[in-house]
PDB file of the backbone (N, CA, C, O) and the ligand in Angstrom, with CONECT records:
HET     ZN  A 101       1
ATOM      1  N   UNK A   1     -22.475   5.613  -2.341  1.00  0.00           N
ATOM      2  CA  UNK A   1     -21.554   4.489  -2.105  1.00  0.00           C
ATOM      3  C   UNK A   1     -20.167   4.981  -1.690  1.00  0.00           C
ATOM      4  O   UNK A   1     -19.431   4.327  -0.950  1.00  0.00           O
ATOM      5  N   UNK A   2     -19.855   6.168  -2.207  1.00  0.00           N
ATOM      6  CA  UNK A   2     -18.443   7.008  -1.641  1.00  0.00           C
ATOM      7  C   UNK A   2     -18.513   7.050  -0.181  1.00  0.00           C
ATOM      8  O   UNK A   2     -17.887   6.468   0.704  1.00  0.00           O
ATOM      9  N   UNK A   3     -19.480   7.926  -0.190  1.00  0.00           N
ATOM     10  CA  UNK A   3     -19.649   8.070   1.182  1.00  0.00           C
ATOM     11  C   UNK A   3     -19.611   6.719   2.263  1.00  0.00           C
ATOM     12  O   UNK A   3     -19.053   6.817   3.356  1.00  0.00           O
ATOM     13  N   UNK A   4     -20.186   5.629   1.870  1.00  0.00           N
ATOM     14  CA  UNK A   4     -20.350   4.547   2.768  1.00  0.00           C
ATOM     15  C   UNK A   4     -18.964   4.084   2.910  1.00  0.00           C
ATOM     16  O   UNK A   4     -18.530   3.750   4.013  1.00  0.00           O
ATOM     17  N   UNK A   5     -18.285   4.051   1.901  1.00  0.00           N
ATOM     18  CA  UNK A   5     -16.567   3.817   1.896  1.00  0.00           C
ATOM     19  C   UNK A   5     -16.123   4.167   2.620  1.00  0.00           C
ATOM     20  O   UNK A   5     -15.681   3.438   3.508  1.00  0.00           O
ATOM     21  N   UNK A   6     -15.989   5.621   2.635  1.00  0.00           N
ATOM     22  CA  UNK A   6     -15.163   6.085   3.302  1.00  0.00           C
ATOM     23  C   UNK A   6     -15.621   6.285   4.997  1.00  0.00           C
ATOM     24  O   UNK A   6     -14.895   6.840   5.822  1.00  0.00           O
ATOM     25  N   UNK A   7     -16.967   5.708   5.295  1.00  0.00           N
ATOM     26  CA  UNK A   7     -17.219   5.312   6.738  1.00  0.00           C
ATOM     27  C   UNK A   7     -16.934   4.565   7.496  1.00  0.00           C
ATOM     28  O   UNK A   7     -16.874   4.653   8.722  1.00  0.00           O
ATOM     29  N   UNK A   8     -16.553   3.049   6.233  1.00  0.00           N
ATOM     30  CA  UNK A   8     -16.025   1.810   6.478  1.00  0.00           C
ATOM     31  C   UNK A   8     -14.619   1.765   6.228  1.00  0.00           C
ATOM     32  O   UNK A   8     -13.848   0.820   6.395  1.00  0.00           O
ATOM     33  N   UNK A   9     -14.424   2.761   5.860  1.00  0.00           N
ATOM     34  CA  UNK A   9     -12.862   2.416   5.068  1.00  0.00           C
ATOM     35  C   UNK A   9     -12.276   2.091   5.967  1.00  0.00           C
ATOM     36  O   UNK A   9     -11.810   1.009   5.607  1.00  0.00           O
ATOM     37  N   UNK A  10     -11.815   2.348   7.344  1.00  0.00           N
ATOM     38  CA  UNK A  10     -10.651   2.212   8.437  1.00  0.00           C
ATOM     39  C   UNK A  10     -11.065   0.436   8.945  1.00  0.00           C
ATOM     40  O   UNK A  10     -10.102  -0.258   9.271  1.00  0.00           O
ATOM     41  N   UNK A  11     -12.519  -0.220   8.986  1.00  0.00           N
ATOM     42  CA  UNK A  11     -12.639  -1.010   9.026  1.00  0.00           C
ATOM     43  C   UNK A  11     -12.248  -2.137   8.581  1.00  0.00           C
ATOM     44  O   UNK A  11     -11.987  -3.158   9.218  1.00  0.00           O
ATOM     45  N   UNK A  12     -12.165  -1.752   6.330  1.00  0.00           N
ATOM     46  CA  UNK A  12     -11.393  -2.643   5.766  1.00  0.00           C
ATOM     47  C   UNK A  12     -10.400  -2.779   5.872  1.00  0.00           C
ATOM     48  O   UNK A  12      -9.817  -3.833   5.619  1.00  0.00           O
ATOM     49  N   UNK A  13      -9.776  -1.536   6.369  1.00  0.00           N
ATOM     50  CA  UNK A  13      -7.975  -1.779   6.071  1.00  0.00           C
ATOM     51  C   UNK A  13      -7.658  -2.748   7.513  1.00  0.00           C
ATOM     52  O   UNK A  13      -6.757  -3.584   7.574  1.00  0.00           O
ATOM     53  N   UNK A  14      -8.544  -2.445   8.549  1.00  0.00           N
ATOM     54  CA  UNK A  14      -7.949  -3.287   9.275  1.00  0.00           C
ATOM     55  C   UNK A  14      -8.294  -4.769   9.441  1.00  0.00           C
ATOM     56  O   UNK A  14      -7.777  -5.721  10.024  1.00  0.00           O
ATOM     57  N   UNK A  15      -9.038  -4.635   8.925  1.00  0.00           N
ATOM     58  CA  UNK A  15      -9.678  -6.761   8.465  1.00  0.00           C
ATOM     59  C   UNK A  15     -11.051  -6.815   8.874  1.00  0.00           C
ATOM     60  O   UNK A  15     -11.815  -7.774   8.769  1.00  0.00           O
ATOM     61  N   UNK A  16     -11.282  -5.668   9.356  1.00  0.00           N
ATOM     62  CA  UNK A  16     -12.892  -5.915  10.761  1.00  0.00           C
ATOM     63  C   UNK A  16     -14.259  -6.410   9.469  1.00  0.00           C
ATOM     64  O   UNK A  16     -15.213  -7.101   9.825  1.00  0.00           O
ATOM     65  N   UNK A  17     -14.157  -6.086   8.520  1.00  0.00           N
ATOM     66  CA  UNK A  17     -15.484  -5.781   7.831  1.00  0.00           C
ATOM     67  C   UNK A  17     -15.829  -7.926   7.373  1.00  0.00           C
ATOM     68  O   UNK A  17     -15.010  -8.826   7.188  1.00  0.00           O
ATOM     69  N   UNK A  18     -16.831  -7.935   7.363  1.00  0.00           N
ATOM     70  CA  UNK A  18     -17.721  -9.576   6.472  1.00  0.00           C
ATOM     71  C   UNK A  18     -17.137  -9.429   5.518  1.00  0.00           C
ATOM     72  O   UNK A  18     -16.786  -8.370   4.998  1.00  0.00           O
ATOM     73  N   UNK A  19     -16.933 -10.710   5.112  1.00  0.00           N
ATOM     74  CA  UNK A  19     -17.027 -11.177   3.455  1.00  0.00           C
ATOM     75  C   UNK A  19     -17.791 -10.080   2.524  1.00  0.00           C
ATOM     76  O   UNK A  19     -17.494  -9.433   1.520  1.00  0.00           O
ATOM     77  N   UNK A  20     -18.439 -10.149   3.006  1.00  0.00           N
ATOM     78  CA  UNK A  20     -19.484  -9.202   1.929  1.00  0.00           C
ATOM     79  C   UNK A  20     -19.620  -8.212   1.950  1.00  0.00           C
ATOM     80  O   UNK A  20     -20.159  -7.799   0.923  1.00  0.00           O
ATOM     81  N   UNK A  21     -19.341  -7.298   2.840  1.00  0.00           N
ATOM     82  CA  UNK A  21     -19.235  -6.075   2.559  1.00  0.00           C
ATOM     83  C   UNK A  21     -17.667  -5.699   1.919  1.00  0.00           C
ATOM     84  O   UNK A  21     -17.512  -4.707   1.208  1.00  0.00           O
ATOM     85  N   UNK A  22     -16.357  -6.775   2.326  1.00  0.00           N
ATOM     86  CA  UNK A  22     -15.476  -6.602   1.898  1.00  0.00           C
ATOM     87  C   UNK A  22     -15.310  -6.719   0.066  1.00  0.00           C
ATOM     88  O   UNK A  22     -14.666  -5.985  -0.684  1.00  0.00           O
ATOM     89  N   UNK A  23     -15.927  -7.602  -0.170  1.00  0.00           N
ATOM     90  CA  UNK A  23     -16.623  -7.884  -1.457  1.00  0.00           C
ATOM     91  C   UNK A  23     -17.112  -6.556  -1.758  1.00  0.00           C
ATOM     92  O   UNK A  23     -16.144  -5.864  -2.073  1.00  0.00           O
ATOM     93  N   UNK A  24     -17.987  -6.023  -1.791  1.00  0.00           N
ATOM     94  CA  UNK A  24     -18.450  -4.449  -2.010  1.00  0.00           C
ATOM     95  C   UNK A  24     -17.755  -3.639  -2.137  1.00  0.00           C
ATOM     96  O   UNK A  24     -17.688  -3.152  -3.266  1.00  0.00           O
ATOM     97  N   UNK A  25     -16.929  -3.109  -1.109  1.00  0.00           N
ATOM     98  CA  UNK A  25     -15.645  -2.570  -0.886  1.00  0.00           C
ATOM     99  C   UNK A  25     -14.642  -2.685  -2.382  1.00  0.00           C
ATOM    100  O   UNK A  25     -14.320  -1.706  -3.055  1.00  0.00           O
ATOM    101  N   UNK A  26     -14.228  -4.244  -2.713  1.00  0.00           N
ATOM    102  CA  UNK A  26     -13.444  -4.143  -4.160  1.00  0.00           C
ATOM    103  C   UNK A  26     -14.141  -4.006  -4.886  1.00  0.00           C
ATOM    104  O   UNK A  26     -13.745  -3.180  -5.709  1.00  0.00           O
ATOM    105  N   UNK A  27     -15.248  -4.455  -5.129  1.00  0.00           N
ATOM    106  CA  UNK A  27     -16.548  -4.287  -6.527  1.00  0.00           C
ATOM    107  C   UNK A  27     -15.846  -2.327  -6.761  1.00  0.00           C
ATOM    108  O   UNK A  27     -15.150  -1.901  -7.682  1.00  0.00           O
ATOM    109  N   UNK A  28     -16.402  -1.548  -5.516  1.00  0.00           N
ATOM    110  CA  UNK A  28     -16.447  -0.291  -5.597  1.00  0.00           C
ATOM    111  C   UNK A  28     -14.879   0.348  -5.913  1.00  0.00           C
ATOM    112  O   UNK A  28     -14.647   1.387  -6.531  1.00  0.00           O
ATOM    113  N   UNK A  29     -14.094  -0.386  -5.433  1.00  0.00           N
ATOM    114  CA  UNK A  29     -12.579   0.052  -5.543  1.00  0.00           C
ATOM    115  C   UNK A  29     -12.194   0.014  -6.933  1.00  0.00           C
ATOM    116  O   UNK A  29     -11.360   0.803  -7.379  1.00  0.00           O
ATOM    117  N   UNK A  30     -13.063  -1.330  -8.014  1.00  0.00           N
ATOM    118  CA  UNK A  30     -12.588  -1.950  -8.892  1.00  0.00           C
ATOM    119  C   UNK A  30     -12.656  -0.524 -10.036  1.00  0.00           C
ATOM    120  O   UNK A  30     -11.674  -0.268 -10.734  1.00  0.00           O
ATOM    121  N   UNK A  31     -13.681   0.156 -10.091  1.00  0.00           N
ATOM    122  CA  UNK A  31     -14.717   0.981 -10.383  1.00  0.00           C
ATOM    123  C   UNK A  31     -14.505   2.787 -10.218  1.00  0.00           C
ATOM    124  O   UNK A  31     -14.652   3.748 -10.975  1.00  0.00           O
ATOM    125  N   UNK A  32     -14.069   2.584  -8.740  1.00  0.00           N
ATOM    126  CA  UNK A  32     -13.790   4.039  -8.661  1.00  0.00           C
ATOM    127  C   UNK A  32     -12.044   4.286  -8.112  1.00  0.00           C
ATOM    128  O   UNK A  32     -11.379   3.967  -7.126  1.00  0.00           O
ATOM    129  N   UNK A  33     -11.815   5.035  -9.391  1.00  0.00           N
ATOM    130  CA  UNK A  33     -10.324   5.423  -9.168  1.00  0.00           C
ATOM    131  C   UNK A  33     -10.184   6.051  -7.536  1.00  0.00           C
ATOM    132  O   UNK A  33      -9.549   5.483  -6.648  1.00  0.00           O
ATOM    133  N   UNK A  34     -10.922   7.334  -7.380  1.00  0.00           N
ATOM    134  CA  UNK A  34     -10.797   8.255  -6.324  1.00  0.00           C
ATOM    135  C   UNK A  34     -11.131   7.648  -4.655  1.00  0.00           C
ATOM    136  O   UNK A  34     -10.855   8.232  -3.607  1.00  0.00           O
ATOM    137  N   UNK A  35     -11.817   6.284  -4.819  1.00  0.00           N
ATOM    138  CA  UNK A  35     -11.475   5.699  -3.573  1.00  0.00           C
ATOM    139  C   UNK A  35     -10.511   4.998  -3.688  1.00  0.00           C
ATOM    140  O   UNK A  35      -9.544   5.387  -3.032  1.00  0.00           O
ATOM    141  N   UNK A  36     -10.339   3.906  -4.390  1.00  0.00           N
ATOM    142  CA  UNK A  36      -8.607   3.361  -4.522  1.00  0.00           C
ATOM    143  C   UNK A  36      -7.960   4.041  -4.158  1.00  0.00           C
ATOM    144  O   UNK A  36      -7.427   3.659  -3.117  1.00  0.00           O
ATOM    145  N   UNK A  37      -7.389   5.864  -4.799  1.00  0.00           N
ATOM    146  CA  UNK A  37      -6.547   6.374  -4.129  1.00  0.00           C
ATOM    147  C   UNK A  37      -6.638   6.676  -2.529  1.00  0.00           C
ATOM    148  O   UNK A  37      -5.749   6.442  -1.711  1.00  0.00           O
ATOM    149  N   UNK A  38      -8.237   7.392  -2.208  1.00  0.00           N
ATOM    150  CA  UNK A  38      -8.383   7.334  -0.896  1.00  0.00           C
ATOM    151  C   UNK A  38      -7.922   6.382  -0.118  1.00  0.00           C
ATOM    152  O   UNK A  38      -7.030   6.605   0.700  1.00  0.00           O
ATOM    153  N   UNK A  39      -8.693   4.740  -0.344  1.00  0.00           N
ATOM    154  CA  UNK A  39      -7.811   4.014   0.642  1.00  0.00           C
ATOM    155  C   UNK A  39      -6.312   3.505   0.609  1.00  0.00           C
ATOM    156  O   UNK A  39      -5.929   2.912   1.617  1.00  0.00           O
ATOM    157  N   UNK A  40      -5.714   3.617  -0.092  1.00  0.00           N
ATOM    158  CA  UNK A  40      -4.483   3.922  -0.429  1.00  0.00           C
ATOM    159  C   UNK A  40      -3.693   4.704   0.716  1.00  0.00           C
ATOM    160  O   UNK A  40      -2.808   4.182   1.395  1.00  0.00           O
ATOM    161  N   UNK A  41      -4.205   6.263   0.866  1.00  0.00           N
ATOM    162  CA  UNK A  41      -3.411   7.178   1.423  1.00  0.00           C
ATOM    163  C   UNK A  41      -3.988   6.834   3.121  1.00  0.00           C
ATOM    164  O   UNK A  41      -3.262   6.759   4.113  1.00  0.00           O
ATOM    165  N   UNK A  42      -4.925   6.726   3.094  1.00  0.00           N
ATOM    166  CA  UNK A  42      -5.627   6.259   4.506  1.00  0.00           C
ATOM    167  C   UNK A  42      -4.896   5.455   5.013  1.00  0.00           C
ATOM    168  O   UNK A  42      -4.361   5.780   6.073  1.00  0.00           O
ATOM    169  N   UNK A  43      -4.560   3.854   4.317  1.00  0.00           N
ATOM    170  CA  UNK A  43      -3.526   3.244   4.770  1.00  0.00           C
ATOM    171  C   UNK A  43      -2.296   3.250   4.766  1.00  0.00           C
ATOM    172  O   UNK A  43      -1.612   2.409   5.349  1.00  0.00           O
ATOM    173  N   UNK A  44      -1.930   4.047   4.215  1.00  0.00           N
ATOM    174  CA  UNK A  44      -0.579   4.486   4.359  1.00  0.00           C
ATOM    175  C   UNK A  44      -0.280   5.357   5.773  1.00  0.00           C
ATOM    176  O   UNK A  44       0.834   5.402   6.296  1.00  0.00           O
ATOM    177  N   UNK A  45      -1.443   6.019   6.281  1.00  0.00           N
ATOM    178  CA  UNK A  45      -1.399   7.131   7.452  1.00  0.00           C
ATOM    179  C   UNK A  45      -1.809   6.168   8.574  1.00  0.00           C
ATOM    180  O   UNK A  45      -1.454   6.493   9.707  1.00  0.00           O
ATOM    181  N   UNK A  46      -2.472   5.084   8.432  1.00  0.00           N
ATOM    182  CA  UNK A  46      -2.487   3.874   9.334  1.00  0.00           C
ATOM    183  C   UNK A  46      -1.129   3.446  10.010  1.00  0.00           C
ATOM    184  O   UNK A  46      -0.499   3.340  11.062  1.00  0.00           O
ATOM    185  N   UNK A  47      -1.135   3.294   8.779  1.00  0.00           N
ATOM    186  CA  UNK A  47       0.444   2.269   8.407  1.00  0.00           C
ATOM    187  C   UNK A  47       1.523   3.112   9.536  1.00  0.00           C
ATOM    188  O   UNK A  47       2.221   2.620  10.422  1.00  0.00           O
ATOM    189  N   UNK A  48       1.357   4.584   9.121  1.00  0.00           N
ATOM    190  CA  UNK A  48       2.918   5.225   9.909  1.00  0.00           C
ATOM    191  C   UNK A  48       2.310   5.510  11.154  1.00  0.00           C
ATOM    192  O   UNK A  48       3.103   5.674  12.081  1.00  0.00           O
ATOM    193  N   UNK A  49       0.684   5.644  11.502  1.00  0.00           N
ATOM    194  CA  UNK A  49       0.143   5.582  12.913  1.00  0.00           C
ATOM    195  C   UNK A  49       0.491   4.736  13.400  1.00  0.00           C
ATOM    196  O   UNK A  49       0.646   4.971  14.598  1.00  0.00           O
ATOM    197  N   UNK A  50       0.760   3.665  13.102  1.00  0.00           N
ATOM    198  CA  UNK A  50       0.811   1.745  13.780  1.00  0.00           C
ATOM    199  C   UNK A  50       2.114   1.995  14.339  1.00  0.00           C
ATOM    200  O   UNK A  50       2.272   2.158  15.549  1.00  0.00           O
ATOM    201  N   UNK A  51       3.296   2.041  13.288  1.00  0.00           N
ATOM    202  CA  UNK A  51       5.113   2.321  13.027  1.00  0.00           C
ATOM    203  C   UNK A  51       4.949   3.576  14.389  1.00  0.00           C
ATOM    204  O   UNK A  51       5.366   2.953  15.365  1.00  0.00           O
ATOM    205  N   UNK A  52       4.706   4.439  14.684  1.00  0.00           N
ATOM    206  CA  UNK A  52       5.033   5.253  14.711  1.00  0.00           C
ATOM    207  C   UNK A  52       4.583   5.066  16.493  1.00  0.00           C
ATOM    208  O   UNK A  52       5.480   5.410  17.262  1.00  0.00           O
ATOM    209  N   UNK A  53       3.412   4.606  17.074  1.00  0.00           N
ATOM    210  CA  UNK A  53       2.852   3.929  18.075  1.00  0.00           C
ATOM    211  C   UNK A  53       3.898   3.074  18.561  1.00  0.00           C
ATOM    212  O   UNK A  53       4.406   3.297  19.660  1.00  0.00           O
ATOM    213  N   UNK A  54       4.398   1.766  17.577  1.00  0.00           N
ATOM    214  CA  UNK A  54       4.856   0.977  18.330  1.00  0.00           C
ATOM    215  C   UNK A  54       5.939   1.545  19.023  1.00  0.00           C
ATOM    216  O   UNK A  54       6.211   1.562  20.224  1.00  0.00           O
ATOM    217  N   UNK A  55       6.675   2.147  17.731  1.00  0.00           N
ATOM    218  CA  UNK A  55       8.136   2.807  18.134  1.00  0.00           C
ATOM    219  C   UNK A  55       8.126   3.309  19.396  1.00  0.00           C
ATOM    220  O   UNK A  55       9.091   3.258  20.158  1.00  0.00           O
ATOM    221  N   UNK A  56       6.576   4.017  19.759  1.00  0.00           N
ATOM    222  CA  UNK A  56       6.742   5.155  21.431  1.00  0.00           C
ATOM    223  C   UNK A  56       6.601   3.857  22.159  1.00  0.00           C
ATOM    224  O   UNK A  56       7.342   3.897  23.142  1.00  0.00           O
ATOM    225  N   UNK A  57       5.926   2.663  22.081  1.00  0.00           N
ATOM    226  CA  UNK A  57       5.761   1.501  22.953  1.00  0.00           C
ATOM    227  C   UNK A  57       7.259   1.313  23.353  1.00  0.00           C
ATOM    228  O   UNK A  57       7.820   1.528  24.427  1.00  0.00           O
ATOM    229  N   UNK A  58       7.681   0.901  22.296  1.00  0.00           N
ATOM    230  CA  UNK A  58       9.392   0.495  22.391  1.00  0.00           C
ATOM    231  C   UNK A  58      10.143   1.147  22.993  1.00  0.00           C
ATOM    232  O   UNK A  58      10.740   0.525  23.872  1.00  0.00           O
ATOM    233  N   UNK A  59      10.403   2.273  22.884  1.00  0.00           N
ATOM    234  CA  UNK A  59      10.679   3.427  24.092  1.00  0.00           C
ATOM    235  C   UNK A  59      10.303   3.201  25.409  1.00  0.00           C
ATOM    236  O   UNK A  59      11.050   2.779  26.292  1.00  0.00           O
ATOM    237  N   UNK A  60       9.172   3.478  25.521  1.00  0.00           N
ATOM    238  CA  UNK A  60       8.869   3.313  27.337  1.00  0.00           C
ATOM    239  C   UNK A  60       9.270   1.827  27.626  1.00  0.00           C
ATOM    240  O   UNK A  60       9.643   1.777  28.797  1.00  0.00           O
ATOM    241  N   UNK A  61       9.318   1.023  27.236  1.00  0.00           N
ATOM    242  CA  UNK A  61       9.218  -0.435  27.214  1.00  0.00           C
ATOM    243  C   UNK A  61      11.078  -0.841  27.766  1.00  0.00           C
ATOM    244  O   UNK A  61      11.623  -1.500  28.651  1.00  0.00           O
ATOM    245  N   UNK A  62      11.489   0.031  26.603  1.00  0.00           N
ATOM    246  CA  UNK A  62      13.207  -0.060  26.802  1.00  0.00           C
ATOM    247  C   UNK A  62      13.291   0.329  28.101  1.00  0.00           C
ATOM    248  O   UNK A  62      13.815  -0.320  29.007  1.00  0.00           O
ATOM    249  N   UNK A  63      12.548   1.852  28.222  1.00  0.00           N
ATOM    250  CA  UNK A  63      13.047   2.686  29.400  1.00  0.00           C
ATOM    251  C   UNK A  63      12.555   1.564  30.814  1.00  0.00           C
ATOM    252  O   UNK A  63      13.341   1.182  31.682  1.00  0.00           O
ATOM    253  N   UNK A  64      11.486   1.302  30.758  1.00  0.00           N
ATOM    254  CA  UNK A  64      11.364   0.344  31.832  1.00  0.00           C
ATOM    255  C   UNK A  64      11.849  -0.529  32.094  1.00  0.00           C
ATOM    256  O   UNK A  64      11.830  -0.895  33.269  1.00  0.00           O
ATOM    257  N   UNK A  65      12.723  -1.503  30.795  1.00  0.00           N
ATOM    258  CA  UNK A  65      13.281  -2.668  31.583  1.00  0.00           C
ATOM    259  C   UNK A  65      14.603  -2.108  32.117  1.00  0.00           C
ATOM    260  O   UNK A  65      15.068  -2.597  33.147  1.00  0.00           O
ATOM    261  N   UNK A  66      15.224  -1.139  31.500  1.00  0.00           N
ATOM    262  CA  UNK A  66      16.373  -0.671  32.561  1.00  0.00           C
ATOM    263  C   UNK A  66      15.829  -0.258  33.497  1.00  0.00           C
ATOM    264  O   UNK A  66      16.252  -0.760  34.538  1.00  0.00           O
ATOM    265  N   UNK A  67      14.818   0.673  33.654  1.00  0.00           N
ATOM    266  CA  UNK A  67      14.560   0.711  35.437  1.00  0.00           C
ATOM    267  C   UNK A  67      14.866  -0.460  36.199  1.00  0.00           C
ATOM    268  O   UNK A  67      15.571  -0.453  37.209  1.00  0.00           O
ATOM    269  N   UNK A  68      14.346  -1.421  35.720  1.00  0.00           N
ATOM    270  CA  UNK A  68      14.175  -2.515  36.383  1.00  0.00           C
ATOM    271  C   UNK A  68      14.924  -3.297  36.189  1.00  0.00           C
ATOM    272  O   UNK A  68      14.743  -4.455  36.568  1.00  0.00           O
ATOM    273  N   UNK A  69      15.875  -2.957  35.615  1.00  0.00           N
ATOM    274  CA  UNK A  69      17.016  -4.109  35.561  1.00  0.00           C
ATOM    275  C   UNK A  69      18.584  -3.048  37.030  1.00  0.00           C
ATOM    276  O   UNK A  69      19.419  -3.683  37.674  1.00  0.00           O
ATOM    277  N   UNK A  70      18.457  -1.806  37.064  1.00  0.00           N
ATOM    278  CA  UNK A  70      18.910  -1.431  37.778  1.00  0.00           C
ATOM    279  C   UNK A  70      18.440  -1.391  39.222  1.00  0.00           C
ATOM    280  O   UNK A  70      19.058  -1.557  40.273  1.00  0.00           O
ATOM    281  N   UNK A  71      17.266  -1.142  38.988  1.00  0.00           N
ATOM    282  CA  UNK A  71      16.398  -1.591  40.611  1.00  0.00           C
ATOM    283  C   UNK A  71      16.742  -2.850  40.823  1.00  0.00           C
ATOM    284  O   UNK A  71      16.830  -2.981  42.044  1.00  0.00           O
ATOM    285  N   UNK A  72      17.078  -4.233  40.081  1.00  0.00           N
ATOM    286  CA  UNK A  72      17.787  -5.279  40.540  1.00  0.00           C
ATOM    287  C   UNK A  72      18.976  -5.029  41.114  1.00  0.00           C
ATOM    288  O   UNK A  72      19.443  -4.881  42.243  1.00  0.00           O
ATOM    289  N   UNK A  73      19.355  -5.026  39.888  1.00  0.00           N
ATOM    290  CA  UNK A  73      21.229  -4.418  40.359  1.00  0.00           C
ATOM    291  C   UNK A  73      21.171  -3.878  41.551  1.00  0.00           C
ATOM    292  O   UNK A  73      21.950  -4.542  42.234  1.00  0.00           O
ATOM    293  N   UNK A  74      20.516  -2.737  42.452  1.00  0.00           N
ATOM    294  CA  UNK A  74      20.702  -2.059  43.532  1.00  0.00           C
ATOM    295  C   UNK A  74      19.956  -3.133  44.485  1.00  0.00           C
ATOM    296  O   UNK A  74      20.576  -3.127  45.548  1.00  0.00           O
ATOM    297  N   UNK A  75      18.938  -4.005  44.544  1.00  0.00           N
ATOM    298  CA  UNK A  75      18.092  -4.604  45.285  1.00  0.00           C
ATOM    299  C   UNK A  75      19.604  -5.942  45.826  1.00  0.00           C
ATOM    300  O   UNK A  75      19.857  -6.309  46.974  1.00  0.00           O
ATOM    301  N   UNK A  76      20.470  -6.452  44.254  1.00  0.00           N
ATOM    302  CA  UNK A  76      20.990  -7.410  44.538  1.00  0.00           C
ATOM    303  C   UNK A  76      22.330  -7.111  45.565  1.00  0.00           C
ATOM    304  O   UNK A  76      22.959  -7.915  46.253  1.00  0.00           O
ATOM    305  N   UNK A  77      22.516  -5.620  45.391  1.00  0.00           N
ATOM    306  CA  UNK A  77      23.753  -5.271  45.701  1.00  0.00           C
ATOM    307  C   UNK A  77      23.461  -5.219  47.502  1.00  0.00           C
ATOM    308  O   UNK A  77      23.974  -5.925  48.371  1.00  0.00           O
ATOM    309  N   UNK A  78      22.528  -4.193  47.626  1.00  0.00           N
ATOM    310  CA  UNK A  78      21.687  -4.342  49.100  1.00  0.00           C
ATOM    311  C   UNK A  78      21.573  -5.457  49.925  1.00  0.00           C
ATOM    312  O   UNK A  78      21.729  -5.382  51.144  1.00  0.00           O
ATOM    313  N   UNK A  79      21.256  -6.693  49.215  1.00  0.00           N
ATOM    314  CA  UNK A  79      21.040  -7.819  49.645  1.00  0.00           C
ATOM    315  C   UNK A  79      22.281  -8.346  50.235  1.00  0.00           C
ATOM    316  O   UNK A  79      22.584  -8.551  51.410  1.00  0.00           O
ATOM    317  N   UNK A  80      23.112  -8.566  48.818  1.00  0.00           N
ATOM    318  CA  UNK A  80      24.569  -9.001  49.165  1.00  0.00           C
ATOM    319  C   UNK A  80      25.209  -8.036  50.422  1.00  0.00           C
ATOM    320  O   UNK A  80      25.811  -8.774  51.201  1.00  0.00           O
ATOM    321  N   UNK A  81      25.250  -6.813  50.789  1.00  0.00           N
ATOM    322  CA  UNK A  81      25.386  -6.149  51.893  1.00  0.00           C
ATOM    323  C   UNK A  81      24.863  -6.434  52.996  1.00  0.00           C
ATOM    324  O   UNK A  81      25.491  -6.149  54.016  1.00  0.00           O
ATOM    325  N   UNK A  82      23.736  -6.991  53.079  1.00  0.00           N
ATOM    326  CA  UNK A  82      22.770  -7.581  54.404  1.00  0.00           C
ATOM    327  C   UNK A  82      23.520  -9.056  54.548  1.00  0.00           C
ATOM    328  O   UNK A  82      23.812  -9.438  55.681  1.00  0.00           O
ATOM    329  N   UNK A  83      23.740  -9.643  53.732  1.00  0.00           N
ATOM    330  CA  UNK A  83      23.588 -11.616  53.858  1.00  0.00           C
ATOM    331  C   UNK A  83      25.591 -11.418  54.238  1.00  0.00           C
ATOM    332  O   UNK A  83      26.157 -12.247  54.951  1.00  0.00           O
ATOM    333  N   UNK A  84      26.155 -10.530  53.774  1.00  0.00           N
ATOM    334  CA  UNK A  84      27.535 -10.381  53.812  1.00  0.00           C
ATOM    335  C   UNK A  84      28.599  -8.985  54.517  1.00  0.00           C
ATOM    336  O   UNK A  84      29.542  -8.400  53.983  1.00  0.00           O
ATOM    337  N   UNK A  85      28.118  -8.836  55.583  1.00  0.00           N
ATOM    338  CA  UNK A  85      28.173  -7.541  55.967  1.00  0.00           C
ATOM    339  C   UNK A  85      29.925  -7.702  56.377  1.00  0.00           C
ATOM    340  O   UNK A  85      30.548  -6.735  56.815  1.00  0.00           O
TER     341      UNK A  85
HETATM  342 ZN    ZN A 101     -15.980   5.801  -4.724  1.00  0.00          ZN2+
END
């Protein structure tokens, strides 16, 4: 049953698993100290995988809308040079 835990474990933490096996899951958690702690630390290394992901999202994300907010700026400035020479 350890073993099956810890096959499913990334499943529970993220919501994917049935009723019933989630049910199983606490029966077994209720019961065994050494998976409690396991999923514990598992989700915690989730947890700063997720944090730690978005943060690089947020980065490129920043970096792109200034690209593109300066590629305006130069597109608008260009323009205004053509329509206003
Ligand atoms: Zn166990």
């Amino acid at each position: 049953m350890c073993r099956d835990l810890a096959r499913i474990a990334s499943d529970y933490i993220d919501g994917e698993l049935g009723t019933g096996k989630v049910m199983s899951v606490k029966m077994h958690l209720l019961m065994c100290g050494r998976c409690r702690s396991f999923i514990g630390s598992l989700r915690a290394s989730i947890e700063l995988m997720n944090a730690h992901s978005s943060q690089q999202l947020d980065e490129d994300l920043v970096r792109r809308i200034d690209e593109r907010v300066s590629e305006s700026l130069n597109a608008r400035r260009s323009g205004n040079d053509t329509s206003d020479p």
